[in-house]
Short mmCIF file of the C-alpha atoms (twelve columns), coordinates in Angstrom:
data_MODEL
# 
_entry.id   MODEL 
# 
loop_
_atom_site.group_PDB 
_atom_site.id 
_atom_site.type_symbol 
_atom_site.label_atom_id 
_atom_site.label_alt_id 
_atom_site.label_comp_id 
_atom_site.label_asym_id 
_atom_site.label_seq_id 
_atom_site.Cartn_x 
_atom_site.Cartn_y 
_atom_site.Cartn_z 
_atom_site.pdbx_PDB_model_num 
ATOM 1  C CA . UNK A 1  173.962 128.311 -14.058 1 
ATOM 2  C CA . UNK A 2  176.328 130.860 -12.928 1 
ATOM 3  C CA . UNK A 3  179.856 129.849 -11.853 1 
ATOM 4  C CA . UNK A 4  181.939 129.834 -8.850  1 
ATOM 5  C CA . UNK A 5  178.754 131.573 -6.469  1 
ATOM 6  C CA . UNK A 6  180.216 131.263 -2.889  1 
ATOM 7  C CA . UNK A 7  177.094 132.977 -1.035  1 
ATOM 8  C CA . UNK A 8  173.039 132.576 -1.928  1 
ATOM 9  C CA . UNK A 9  170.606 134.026 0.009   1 
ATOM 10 C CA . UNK A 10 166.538 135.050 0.185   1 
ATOM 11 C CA . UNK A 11 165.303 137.336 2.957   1 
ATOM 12 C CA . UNK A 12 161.567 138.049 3.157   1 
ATOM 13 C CA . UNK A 13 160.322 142.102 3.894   1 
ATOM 14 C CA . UNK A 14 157.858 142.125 7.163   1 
ATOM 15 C CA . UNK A 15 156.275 145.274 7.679   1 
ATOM 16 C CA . UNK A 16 157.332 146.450 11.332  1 
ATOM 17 C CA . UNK A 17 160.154 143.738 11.065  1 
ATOM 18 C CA . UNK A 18 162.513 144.490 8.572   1 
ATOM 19 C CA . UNK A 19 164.435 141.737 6.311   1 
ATOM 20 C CA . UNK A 20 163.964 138.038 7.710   1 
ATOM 21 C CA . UNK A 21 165.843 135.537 7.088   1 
ATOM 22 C CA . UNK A 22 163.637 132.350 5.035   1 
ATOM 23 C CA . UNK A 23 161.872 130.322 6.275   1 
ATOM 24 C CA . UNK A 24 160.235 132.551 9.263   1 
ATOM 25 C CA . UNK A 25 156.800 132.323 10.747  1 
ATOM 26 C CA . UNK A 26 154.896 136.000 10.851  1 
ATOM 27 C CA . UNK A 27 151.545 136.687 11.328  1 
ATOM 28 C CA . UNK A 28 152.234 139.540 8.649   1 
ATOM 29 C CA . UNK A 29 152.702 138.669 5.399   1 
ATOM 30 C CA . UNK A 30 155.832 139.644 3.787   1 
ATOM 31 C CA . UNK A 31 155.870 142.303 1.159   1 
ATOM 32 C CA . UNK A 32 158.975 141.994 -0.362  1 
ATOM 33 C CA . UNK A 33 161.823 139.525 -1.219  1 
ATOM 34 C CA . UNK A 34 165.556 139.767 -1.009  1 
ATOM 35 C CA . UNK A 35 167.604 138.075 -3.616  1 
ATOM 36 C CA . UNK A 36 171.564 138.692 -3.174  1 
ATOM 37 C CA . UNK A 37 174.206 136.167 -4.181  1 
ATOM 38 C CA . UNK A 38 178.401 136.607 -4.229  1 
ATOM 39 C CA . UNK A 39 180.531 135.244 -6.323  1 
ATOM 40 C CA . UNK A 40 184.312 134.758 -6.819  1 
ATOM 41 C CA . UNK A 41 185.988 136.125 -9.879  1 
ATOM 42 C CA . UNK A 42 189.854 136.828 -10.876 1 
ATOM 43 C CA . UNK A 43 189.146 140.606 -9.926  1 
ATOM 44 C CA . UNK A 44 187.673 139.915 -6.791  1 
ATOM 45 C CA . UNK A 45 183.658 139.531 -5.360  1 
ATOM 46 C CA . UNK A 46 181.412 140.806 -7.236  1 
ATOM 47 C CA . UNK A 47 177.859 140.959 -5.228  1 
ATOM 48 C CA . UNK A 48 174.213 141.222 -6.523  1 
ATOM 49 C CA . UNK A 49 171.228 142.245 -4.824  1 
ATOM 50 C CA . UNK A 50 167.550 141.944 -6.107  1 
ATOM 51 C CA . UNK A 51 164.862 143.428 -4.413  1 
ATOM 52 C CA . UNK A 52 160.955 142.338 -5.831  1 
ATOM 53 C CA . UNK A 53 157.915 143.830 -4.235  1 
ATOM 54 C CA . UNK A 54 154.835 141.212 -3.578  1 
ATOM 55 C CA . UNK A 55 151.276 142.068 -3.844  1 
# 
């Protein structure tokens, strides 16, 4: 587990939509997903973003 995370979030890609918030109702299917968490350290917020393509 990592420590002391203060924001977790998952967005979905829709073509023609852009980054949706989770859960979301689309008659397109999404073809990506958006992982980005923050999290508190002594030097600050350090941020992380993950983007994974679906097939």
């Amino acid at each position: 587990m990592l420590d002391d995370v203060s924001r977790f979030e998952i967005r979905a890609w829709v073509p023609g939509k852009g980054w949706t918030r989770l859960p979301a109702r689309s008659k397109v299917r999404a073809s990506g997903l958006e992982i980005s968490l923050a999290r508190v350290t002594r030097n600050g917020v350090e941020r992380y973003r993950r983007v994974v393509a679906l097939q």
